[in-house]
PyMOL Python script that loads the backbone (N, CA, C, O; Angstrom):
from pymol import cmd

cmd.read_pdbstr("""\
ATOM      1  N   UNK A   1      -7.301  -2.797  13.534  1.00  0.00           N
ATOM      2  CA  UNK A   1      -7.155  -2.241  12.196  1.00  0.00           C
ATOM      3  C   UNK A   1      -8.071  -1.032  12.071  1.00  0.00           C
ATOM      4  O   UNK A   1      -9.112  -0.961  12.725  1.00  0.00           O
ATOM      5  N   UNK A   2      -7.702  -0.139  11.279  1.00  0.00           N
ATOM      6  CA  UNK A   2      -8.193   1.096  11.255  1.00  0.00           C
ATOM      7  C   UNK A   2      -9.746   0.724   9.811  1.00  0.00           C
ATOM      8  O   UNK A   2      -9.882   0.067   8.779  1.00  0.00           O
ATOM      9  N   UNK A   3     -10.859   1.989  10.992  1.00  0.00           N
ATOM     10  CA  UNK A   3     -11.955   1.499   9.761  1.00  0.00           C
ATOM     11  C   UNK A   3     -11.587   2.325   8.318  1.00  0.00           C
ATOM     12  O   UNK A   3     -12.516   2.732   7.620  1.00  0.00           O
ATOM     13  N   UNK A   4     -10.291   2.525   7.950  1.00  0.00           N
ATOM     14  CA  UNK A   4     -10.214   3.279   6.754  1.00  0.00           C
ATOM     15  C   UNK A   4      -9.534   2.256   5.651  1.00  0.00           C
ATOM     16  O   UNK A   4      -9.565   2.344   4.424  1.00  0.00           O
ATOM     17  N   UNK A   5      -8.946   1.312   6.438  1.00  0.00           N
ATOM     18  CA  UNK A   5      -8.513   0.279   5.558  1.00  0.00           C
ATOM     19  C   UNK A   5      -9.450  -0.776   4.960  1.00  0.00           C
ATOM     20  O   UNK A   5     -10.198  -1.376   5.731  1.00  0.00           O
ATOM     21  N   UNK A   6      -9.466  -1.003   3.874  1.00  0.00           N
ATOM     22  CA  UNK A   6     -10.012  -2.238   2.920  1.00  0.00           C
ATOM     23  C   UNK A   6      -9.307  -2.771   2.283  1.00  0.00           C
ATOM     24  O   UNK A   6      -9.531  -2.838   1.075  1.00  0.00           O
ATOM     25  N   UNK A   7      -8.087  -3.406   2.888  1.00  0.00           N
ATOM     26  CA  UNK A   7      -7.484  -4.145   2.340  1.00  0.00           C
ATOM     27  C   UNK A   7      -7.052  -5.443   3.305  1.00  0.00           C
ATOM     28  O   UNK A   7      -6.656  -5.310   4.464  1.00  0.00           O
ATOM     29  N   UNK A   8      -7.175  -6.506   2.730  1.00  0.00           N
ATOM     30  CA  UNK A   8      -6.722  -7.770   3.569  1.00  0.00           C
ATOM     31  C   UNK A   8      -6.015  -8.913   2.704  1.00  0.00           C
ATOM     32  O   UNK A   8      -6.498  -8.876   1.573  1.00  0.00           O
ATOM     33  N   UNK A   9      -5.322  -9.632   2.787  1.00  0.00           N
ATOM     34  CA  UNK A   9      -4.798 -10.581   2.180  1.00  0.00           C
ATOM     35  C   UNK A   9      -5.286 -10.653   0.847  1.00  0.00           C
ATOM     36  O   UNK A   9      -4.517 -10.691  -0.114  1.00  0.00           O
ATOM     37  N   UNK A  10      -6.823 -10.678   0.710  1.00  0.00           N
ATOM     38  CA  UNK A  10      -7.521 -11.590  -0.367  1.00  0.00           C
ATOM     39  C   UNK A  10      -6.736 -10.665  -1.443  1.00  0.00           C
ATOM     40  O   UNK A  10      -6.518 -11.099  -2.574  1.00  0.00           O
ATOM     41  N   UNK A  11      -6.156  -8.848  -0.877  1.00  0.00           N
ATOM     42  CA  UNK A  11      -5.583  -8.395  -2.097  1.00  0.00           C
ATOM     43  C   UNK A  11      -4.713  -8.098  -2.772  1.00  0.00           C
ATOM     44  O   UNK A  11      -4.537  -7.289  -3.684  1.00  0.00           O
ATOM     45  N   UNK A  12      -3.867  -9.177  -2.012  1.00  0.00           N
ATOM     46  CA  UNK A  12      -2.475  -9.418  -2.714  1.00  0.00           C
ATOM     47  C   UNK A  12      -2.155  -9.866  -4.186  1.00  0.00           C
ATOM     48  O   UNK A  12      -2.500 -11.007  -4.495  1.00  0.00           O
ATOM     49  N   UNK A  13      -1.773  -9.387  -4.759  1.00  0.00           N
ATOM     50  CA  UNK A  13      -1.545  -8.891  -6.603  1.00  0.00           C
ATOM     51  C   UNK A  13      -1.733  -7.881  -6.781  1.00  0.00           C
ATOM     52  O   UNK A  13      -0.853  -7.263  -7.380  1.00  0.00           O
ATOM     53  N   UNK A  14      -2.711  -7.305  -6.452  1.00  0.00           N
ATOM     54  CA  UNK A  14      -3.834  -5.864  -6.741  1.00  0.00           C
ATOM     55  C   UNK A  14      -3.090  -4.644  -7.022  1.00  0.00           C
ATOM     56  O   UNK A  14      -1.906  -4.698  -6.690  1.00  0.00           O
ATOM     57  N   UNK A  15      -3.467  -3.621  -7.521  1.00  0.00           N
ATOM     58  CA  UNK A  15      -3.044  -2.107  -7.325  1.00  0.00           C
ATOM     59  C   UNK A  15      -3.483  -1.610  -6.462  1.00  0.00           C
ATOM     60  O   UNK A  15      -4.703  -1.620  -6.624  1.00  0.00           O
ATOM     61  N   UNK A  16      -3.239  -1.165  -5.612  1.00  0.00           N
ATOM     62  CA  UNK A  16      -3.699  -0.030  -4.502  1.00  0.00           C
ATOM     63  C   UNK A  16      -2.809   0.878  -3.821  1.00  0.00           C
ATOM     64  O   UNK A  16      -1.579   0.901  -3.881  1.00  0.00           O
ATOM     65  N   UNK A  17      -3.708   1.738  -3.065  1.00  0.00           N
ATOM     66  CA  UNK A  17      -2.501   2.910  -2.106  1.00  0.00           C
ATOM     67  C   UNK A  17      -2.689   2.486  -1.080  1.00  0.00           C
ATOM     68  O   UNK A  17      -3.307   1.452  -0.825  1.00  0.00           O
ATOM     69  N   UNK A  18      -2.161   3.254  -0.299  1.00  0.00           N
ATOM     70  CA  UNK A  18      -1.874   2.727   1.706  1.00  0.00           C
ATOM     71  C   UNK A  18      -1.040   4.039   1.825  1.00  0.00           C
ATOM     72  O   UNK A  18      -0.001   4.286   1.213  1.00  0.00           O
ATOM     73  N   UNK A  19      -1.538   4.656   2.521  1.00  0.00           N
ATOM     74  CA  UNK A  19      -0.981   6.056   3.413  1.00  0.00           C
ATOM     75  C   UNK A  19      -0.655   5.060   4.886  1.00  0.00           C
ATOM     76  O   UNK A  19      -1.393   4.352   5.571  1.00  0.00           O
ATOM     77  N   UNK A  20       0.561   5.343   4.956  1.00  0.00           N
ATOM     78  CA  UNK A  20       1.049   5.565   6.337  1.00  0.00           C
ATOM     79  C   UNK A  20       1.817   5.797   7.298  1.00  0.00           C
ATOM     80  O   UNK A  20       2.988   5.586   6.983  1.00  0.00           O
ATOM     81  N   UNK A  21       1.691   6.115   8.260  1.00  0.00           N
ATOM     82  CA  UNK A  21       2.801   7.122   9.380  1.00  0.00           C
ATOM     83  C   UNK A  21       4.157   6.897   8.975  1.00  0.00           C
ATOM     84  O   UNK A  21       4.718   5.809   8.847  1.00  0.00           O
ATOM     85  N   UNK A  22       4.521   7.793   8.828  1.00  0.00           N
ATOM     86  CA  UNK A  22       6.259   8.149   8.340  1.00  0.00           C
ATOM     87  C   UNK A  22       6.851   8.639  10.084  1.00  0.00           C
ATOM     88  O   UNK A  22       6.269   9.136  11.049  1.00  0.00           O
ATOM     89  N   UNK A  23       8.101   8.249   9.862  1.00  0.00           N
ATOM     90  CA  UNK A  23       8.706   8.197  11.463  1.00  0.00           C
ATOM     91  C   UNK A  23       9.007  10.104  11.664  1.00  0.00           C
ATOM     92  O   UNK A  23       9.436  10.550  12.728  1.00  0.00           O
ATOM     93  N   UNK A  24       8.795  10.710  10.856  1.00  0.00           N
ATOM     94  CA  UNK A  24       8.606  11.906  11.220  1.00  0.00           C
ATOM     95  C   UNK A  24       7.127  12.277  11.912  1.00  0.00           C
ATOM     96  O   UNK A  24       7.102  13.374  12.470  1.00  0.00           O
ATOM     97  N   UNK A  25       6.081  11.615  11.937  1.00  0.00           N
ATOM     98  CA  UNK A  25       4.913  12.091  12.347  1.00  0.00           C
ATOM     99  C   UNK A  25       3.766  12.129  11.272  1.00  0.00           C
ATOM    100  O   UNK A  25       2.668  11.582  11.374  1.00  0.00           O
ATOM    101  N   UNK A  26       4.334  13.046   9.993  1.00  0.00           N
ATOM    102  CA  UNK A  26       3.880  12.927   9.018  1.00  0.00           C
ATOM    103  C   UNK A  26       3.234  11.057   8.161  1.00  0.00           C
ATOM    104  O   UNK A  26       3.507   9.889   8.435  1.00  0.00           O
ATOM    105  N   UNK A  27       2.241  11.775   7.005  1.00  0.00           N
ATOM    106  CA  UNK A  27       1.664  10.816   6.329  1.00  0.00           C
ATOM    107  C   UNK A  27       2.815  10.996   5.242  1.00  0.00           C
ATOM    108  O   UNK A  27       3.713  11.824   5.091  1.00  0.00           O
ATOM    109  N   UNK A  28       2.261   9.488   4.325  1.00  0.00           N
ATOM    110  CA  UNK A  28       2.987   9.330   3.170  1.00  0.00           C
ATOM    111  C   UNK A  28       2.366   8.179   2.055  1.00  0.00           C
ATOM    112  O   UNK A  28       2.857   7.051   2.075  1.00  0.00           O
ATOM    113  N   UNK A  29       1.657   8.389   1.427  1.00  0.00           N
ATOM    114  CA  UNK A  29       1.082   7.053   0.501  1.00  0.00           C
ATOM    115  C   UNK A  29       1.858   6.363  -0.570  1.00  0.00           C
ATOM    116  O   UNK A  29       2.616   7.139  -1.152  1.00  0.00           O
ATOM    117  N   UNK A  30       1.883   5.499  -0.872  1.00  0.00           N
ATOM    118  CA  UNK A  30       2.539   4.558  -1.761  1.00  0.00           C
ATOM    119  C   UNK A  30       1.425   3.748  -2.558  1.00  0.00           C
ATOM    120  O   UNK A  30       0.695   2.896  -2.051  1.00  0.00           O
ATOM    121  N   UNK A  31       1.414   4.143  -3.848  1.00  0.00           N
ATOM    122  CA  UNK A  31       0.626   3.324  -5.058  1.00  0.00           C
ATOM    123  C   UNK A  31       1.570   2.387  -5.895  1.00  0.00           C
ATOM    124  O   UNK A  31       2.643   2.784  -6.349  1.00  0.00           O
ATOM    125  N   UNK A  32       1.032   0.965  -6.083  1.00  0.00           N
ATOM    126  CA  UNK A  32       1.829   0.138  -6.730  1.00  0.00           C
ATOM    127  C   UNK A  32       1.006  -1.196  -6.269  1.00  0.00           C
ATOM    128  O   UNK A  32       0.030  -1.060  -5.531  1.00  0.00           O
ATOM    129  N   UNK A  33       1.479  -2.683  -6.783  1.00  0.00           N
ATOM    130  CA  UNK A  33       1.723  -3.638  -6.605  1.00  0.00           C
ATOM    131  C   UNK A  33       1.650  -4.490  -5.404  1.00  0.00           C
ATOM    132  O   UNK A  33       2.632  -5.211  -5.225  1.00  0.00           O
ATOM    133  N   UNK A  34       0.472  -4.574  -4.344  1.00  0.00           N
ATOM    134  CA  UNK A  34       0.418  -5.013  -3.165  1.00  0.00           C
ATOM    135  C   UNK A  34       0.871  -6.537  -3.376  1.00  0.00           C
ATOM    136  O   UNK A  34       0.100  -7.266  -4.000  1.00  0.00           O
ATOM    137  N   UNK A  35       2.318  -7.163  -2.795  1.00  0.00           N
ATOM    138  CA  UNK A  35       3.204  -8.421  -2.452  1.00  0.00           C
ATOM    139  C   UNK A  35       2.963  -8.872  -1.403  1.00  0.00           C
ATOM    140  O   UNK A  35       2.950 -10.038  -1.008  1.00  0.00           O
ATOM    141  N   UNK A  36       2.688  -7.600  -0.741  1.00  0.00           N
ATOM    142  CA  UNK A  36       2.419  -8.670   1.257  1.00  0.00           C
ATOM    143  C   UNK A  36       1.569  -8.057   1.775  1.00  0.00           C
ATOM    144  O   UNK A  36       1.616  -6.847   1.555  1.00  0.00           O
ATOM    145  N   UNK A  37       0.248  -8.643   2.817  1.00  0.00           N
ATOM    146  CA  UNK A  37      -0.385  -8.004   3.617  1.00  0.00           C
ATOM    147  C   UNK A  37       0.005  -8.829   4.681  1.00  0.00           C
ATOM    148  O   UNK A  37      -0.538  -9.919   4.502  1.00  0.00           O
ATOM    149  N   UNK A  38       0.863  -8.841   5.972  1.00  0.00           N
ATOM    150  CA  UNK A  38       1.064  -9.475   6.615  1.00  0.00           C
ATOM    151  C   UNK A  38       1.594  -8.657   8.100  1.00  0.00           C
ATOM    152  O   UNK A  38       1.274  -7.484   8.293  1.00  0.00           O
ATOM    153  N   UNK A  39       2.141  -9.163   8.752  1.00  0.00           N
ATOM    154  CA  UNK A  39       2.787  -8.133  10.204  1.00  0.00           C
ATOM    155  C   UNK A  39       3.468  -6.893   9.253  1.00  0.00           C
ATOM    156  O   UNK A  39       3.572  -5.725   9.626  1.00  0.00           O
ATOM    157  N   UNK A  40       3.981  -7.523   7.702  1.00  0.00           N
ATOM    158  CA  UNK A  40       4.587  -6.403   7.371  1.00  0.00           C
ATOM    159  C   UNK A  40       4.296  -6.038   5.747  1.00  0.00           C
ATOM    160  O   UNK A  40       4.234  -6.855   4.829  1.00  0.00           O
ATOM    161  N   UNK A  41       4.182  -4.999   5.684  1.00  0.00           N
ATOM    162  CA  UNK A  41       3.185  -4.660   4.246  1.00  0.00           C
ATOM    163  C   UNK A  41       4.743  -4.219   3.141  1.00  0.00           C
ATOM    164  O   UNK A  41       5.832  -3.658   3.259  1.00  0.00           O
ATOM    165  N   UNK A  42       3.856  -4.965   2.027  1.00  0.00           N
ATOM    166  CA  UNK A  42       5.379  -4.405   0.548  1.00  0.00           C
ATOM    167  C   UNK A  42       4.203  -4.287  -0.659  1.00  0.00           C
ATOM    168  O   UNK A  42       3.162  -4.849  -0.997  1.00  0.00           O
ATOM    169  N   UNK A  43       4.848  -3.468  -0.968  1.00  0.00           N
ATOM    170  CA  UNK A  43       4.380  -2.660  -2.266  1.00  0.00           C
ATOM    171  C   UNK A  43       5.372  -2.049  -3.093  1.00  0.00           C
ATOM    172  O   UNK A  43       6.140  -1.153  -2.744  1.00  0.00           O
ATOM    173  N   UNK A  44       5.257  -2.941  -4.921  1.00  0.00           N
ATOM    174  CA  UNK A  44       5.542  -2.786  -5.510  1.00  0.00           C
ATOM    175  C   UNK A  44       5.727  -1.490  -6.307  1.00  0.00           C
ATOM    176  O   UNK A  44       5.232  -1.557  -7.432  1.00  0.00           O
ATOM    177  N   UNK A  45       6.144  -0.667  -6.091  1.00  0.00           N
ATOM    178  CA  UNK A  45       6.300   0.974  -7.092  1.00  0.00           C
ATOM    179  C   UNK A  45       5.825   0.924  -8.303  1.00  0.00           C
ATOM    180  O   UNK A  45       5.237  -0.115  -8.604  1.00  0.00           O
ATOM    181  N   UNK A  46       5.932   1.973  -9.298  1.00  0.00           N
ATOM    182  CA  UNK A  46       5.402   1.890 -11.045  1.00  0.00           C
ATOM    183  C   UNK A  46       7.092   1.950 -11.097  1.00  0.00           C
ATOM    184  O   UNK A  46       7.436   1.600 -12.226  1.00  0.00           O
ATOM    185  N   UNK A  47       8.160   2.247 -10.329  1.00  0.00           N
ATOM    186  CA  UNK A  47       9.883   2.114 -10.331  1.00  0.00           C
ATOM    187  C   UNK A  47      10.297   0.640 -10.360  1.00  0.00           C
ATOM    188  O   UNK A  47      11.402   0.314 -10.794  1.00  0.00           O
ATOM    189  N   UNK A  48       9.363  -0.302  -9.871  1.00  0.00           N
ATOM    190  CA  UNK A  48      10.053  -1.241  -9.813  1.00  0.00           C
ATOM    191  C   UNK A  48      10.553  -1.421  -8.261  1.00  0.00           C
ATOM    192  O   UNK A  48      10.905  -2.562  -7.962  1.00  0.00           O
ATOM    193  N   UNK A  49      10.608  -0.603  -7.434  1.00  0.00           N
ATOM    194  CA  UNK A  49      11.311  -0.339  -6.110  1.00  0.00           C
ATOM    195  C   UNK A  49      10.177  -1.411  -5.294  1.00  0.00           C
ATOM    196  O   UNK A  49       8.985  -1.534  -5.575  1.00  0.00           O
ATOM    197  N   UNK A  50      10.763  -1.961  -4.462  1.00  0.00           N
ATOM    198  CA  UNK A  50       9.724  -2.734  -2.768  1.00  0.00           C
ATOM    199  C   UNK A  50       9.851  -1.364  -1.839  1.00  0.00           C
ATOM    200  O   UNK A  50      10.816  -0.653  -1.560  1.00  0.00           O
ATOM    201  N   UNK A  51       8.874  -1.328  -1.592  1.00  0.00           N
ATOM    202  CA  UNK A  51       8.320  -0.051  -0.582  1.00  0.00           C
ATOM    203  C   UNK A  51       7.648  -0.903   0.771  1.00  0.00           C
ATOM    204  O   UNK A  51       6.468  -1.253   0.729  1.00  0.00           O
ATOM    205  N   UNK A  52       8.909  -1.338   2.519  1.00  0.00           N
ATOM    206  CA  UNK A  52       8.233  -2.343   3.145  1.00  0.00           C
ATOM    207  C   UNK A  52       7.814  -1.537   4.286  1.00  0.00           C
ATOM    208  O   UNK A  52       8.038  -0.365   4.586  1.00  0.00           O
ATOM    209  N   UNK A  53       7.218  -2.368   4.785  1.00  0.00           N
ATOM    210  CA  UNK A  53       6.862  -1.039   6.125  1.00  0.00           C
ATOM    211  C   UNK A  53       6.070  -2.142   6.856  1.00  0.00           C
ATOM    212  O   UNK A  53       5.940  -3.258   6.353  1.00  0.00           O
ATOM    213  N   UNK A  54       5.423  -1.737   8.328  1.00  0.00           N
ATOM    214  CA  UNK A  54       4.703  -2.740   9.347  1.00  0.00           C
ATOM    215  C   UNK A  54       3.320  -2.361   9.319  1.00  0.00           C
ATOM    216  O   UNK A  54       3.170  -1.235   8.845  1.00  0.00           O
ATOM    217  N   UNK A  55       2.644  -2.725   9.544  1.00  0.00           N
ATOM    218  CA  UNK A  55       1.214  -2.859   9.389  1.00  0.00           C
ATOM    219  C   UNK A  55       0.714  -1.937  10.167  1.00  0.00           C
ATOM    220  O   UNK A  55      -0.277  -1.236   9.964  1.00  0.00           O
ATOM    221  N   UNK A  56       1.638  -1.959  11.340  1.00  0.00           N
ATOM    222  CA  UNK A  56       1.252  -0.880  12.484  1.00  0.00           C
ATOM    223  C   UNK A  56       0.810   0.531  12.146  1.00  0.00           C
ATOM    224  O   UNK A  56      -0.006   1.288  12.672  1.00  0.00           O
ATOM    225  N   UNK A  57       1.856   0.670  10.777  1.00  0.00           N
ATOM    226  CA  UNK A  57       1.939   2.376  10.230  1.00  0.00           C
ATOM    227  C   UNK A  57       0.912   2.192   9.224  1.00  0.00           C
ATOM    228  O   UNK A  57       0.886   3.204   8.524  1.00  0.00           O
ATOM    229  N   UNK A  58       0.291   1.572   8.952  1.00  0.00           N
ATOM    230  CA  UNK A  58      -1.055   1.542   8.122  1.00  0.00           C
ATOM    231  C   UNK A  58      -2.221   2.477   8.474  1.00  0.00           C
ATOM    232  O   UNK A  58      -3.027   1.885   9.191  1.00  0.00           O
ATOM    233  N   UNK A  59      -2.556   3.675   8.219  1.00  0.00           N
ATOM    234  CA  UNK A  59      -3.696   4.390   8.392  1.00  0.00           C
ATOM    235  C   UNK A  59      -5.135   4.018   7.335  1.00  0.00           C
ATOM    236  O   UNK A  59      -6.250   3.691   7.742  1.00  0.00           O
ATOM    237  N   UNK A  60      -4.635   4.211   5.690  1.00  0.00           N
ATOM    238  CA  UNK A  60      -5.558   4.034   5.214  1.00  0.00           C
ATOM    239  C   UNK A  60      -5.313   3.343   3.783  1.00  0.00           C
ATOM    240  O   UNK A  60      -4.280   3.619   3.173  1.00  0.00           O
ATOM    241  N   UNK A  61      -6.365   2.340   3.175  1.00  0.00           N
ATOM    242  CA  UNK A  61      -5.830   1.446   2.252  1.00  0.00           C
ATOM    243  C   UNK A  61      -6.834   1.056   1.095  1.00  0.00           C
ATOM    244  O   UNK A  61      -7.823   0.499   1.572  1.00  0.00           O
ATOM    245  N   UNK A  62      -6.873   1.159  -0.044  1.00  0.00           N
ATOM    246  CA  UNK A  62      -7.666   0.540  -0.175  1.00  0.00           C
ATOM    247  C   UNK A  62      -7.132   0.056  -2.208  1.00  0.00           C
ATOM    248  O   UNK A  62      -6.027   0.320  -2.681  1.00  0.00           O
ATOM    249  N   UNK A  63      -8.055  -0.509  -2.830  1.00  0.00           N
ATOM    250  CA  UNK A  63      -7.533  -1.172  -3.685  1.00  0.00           C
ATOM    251  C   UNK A  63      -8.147   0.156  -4.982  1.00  0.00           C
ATOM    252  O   UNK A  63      -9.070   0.934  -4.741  1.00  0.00           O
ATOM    253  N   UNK A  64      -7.195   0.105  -6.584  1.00  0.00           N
ATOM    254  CA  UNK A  64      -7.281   1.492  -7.256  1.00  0.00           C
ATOM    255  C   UNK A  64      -7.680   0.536  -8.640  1.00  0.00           C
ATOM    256  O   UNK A  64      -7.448  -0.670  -8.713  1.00  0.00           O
ATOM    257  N   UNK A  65      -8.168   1.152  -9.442  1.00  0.00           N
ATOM    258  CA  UNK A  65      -8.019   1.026 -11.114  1.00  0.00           C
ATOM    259  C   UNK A  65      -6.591   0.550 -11.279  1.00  0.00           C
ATOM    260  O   UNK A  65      -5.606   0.737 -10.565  1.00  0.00           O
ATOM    261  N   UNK A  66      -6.748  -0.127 -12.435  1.00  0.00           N
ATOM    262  CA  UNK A  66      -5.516  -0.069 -13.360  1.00  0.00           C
ATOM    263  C   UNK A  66      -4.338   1.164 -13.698  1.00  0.00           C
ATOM    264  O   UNK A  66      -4.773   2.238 -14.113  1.00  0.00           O
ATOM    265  N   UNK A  67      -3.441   1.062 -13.588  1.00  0.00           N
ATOM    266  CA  UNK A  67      -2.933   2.271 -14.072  1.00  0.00           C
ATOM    267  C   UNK A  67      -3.049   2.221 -15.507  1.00  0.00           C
ATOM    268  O   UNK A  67      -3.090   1.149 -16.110  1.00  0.00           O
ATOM    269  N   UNK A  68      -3.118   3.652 -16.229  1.00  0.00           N
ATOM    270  CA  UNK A  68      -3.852   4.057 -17.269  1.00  0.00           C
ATOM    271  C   UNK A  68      -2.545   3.539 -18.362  1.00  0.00           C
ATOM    272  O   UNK A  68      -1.334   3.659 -18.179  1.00  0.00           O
ATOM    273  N   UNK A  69      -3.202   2.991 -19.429  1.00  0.00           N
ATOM    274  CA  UNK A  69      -1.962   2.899 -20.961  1.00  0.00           C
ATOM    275  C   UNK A  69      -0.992   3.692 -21.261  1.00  0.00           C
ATOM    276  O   UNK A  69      -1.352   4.728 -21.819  1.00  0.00           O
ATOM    277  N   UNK A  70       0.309   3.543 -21.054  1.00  0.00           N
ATOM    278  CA  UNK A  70       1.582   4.530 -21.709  1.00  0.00           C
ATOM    279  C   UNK A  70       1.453   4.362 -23.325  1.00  0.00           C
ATOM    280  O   UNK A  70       1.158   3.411 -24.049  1.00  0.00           O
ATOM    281  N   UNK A  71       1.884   6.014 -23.606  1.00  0.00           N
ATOM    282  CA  UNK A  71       0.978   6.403 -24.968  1.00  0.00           C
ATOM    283  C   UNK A  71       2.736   6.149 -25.398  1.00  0.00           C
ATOM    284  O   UNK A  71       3.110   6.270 -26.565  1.00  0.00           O
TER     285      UNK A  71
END
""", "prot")
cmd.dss("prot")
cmd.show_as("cartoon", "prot")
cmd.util.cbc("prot")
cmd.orient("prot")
């Protein structure tokens, strides 16, 4: 596991981001709803969407604030 990640099981519910490798080469982060930390990572969107991906493509992770009150 990469030392940029701080995320492990214990933070499943949580809000957080996770940047990681897109099959182009490129990065890509996803903020939302952490459902799985497992061989394979899902994250909940502010859409509602599952965002799944493998753990493998995990660069960096870690857990965020609340998202802020809709006015």
């Amino acid at each position: 596991m990469n030392a940029g990640v701080r995320l492990g099981p214990e933070d499943v519910g949580a809000r957080v981001v996770v940047r990681r490798r897109l099959p182009e080469g490129q990065y890509g982060d996803v903020l939302g709803e952490l459902l799985s930390w497992s061989a394979e990572v899902v994250v909940r969107n502010r859409h509602g969407e599952l965002v799944c991906f493998p753990m493998s493509d995990v660069v960096l992770g870690k857990r965020v604030p609340p998202a802020p009150a809709r006015r």
